[in-house]
N, C-alpha and C positions, 0 to 999 in steps of 0.2 A: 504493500500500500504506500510506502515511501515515495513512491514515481508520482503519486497522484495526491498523496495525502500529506501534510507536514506532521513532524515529531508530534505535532498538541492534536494533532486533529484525532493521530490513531494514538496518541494516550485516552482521547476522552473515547472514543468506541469502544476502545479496550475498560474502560473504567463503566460504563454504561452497559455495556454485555455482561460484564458480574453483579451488575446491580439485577439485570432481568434475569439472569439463572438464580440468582438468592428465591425471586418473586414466582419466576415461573411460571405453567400453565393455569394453575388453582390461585394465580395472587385476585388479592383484594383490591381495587381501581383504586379507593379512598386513600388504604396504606399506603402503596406504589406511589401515588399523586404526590402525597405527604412527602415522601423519601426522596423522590426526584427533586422536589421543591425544594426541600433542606440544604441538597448537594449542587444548586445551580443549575439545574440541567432542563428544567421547565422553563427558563426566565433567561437561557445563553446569547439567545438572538436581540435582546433587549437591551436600550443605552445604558451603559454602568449608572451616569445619573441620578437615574432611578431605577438604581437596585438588580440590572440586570448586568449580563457577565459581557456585554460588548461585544456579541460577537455578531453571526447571522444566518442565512437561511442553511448556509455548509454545517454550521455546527449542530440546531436545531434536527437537522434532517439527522444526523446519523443518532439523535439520540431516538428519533422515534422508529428507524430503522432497527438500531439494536435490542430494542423493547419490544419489536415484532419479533425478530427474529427468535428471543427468547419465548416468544410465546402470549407474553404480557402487554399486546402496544395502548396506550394513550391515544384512541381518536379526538379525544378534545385537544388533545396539543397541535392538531391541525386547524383549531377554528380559535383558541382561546389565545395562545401565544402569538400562535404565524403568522394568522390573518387579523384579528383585531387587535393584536400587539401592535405587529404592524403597521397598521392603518393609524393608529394613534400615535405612536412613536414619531410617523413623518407627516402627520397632518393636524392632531390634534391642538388643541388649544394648550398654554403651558398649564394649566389647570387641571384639564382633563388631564395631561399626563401625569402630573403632580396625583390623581385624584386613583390613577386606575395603574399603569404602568408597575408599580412596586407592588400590588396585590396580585396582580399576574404575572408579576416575577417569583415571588415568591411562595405564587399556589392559592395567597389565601382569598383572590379574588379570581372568579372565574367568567369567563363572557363569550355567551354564542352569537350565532352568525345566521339572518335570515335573510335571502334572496331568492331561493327558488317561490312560484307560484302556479296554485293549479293550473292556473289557462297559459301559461308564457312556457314554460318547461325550460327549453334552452336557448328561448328567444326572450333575452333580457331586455329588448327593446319594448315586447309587450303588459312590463313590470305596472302594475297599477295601484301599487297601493301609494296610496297620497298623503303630501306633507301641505297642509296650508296656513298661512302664518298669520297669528293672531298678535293683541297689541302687548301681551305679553309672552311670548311664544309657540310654541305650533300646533296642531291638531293632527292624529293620522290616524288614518283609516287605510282599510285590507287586509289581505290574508295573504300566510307562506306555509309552507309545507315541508316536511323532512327538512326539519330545524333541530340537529341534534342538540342533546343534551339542556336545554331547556330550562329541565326543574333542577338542576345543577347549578345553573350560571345565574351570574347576580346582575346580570343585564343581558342583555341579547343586541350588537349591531346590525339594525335592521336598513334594510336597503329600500327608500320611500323617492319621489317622487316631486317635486315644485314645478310651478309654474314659474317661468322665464318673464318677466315685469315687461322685460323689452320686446318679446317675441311672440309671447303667447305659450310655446311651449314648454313639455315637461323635459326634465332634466333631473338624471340620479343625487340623490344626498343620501349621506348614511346618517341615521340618528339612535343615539347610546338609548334606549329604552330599560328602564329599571323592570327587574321581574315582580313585583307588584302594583306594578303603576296599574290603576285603573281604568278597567278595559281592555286589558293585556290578559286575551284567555291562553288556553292551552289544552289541548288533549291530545293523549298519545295514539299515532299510529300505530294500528296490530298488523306488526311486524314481522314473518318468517325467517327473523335473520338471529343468531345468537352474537349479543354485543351487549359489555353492558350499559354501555350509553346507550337511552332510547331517543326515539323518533318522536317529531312533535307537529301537531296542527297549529298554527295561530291566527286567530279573528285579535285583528285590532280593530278597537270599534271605540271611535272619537276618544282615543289615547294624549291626554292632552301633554304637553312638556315643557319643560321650560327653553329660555330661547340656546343654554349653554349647553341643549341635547345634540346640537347640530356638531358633529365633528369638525373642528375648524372654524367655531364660532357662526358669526351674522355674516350676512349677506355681503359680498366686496364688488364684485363683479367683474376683478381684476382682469389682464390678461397676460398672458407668459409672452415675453421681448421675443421677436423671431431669433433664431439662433440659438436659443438657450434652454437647457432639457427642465422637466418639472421640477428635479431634484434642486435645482437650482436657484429656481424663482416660480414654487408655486402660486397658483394662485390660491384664494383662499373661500371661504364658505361656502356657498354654494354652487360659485363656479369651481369649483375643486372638485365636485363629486365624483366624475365621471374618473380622474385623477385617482380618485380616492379608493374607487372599486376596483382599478386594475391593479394599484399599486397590492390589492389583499390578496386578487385572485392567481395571481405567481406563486404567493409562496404555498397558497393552497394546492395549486397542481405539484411545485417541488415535492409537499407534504404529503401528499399523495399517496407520488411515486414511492416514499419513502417506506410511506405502509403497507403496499404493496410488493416493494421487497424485502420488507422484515419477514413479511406474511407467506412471500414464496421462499424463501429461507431457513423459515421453519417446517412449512412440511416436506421439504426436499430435504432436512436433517434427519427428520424420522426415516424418510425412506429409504436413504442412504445408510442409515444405521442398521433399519430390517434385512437390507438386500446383503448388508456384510456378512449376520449373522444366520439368516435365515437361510436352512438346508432341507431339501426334498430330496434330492440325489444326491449322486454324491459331491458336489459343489456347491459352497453358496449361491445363492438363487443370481446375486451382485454379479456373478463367475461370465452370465449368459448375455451377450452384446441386444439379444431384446429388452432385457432390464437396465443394462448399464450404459445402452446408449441414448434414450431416449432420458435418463437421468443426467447424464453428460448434456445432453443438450439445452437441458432445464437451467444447469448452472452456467452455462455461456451464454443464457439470454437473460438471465437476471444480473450476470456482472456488465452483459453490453446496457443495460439497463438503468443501472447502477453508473456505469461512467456517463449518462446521458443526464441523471442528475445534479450530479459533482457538478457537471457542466456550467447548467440552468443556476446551480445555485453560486457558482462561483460569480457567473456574467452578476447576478442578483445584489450580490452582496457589490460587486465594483460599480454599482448603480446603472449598467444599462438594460433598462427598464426593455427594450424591443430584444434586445438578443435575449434576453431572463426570456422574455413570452414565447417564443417561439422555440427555445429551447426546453422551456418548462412544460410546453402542451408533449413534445415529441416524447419527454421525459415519463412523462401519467400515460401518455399510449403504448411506449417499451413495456413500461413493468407493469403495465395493467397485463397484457396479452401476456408476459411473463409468469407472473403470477398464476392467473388461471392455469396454464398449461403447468406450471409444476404440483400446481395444489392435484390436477387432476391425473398425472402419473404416479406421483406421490401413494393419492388412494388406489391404484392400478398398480401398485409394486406393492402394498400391502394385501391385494384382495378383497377378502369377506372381514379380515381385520381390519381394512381402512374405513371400514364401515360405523366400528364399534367404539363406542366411550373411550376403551382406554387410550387407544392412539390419538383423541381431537383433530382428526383430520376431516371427518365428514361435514365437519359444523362450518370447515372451513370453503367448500363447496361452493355453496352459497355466500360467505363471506367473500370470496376472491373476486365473486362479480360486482362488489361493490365498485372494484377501483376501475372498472370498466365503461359505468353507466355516470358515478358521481366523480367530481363536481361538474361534469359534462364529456356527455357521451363520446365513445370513440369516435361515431362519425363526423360529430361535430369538429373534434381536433383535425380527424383527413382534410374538414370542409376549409379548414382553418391553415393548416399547411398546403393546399391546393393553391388556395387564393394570396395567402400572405408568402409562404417561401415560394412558389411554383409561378406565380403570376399568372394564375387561370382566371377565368371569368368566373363569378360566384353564380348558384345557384338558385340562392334564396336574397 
């Protein structure tokens, strides 16, 4: 890993893979969260500032990578640190970050993330639920869907909607919503998936806020100097939003990716370990180039996978925001298809045992097609390297 990793990078995967074989398949999310929290490794990607280890999406990703891998990964460190870290770190107000940043470094505040909705799915442009501002702050109304972790988080960044003064049109803002601000319902989606972060419906229904809900304060209407990238000279409240959703939704593809190959990791271990020891004839089952190559091939696409996030996350971290995206999408499309394909050899190299309890391979089945369909579907990412790297004409 040296070619590609510096000395601190493979100390911390090294230090964060003993932490998830301590925790393992049967750990407690609560304990784990706790633990992780205590040693920095929830809050890495966060400005020291406040409270976090300075670093970024390169470091974050391998800890959620080595917590899959183990067995144990943290889906909320995809939505609580990555993305609404994130988003407030480089946009919020000094307030908000004074306010929220060291509770999510340090675990003891947690905050999810709502943008999907029933009728838009992966058409963000048809996002409806609406922000309109009153004389002392906003009103929102709408619904979103498969909002994990919910009754967990002590706010949810929700993805709302204003009208443009000058234009007429609407235009994304993201707004911190407290989990019991009234009006702010919730009910769980019944789910076939084992996780134990659940899935959430939410009805906001005249959610009132105040005006310091808005990420990046009031309205500016600034604009970015030609020449000069967002990092540089964003703009700020409401013209910021649009800024503000892509700057989240990078490190959520990175984070992903990340979970996707902790997750194919793990069950290409067990079956790697079956196929060594496991004898019908007279050779390990491992011995026969139908089990051991189609395992082999498992691990050479979860490491081409794996280097395709390093990538993503490295451009991420040196702020260019257009090579992160494009390298980030390509990154959740490797180790989505990764993943699947090892989780589903995996249970084909154990049998009628990959089926059973004791191995946790079957539950994972099902689990591996998450990274295929969330945060947005594979085809959408081909739709998306087609037109953006490929320079095809769009379809949609």
């Amino acid at each position: 890993m040296s070619t590609v990793e510096t000395q601190e990078l493979t100390a911390l995967r090294a230090a964060v893979s003993a932490l998830g074989q301590r925790h393992g398949r049967g750990y407690v999310r609560e304990e784990l969260w706790a633990e992780a929290a205590k040693l920095g490794y929830l809050g890495v990607n966060l400005p020291e500032e406040h409270g976090g280890g300075g670093g970024g999406m390169q470091e974050l990703s391998i800890v959620l990578e080595e917590l899959g891998a183990a067995g144990c990964p943290l889906l909320m460190m995809i939505v609580s640190p990555a993305i609404c870290g994130t988003v407030i770190a480089r946009f919020g107000t000094e307030a908000q970050k004074e306010q929220w940043l060291p509770g999510l470094a340090d675990g003891s505040l947690t905050m999810a993330f709502g943008i999907t909705e029933p009728d838009a799915g992966s058409n963000s442009h048809r996002i409806t639920t609406t922000a309109c501002r009153t004389d002392d702050g906003w009103v929102l109304n709408g619904r979103k869907v498969f909002v994990s972790g919910v009754d967990i988080a002590d706010a949810t960044l929700i993805v709302g909607r204003t009208e443009d003064a000058r234009s007429g049109k609407l235009k994304p803002c993201l707004f911190i919503v407290p989990r019991d601000a009234e009006g702010f319902q919730r009910s769980q989606i019944d789910m076939e998936l084992t996780a134990q972060e659940k899935q959430f419906e939410l009805v906001i229904d005249d959610v009132r806020l105040p005006g310091d809900a808005l990420v990046g304060g009031g309205a500016s209407h600034a604009e970015v100097p030609l020449g000069l990238a967002a990092r540089e000279v964003p703009p700020e409240g409401e013209d910021a939003g649009l800024l503000q959703l892509f700057a989240g939704l990078n490190p959520e593809r990175i984070m992903t990716a990340a979970f996707a190959i902790g997750m194919g990791r793990y069950a290409l271990a067990k079956a790697v370990e079956y196929a060594r020891t496991r004898q019908v004839w007279k050779d390990p089952i491992g011995a026969h180039q139908a089990i051991a190559h189609p395992l082999a091939q498992a691990h050479i696409e979860l490491e081409l996978a794996r280097l395709m996030m390093q990538k993503a996350a490295a451009l991420y971290d040196a702020g260019d925001d257009i090579g992160a995206g494009e390298a980030a999408n390509m990154a959740k499309y490797a180790a989505g298809e990764a993943c699947v394909r090892a989780v589903d050899q995996a249970v084909h190299t154990l049998g009628g045992n990959g089926l059973t309890r004791e191995y946790g391979l079957a539950q994972l089945v099902t689990a591996s097609r998450v990274a295929r369909i969330a945060p947005v579907s594979r085809e959408m990412i081909l739709n998306y390297v087609s037109h953006q790297s490929l320079g095809l004409p769009k379809s949609y």
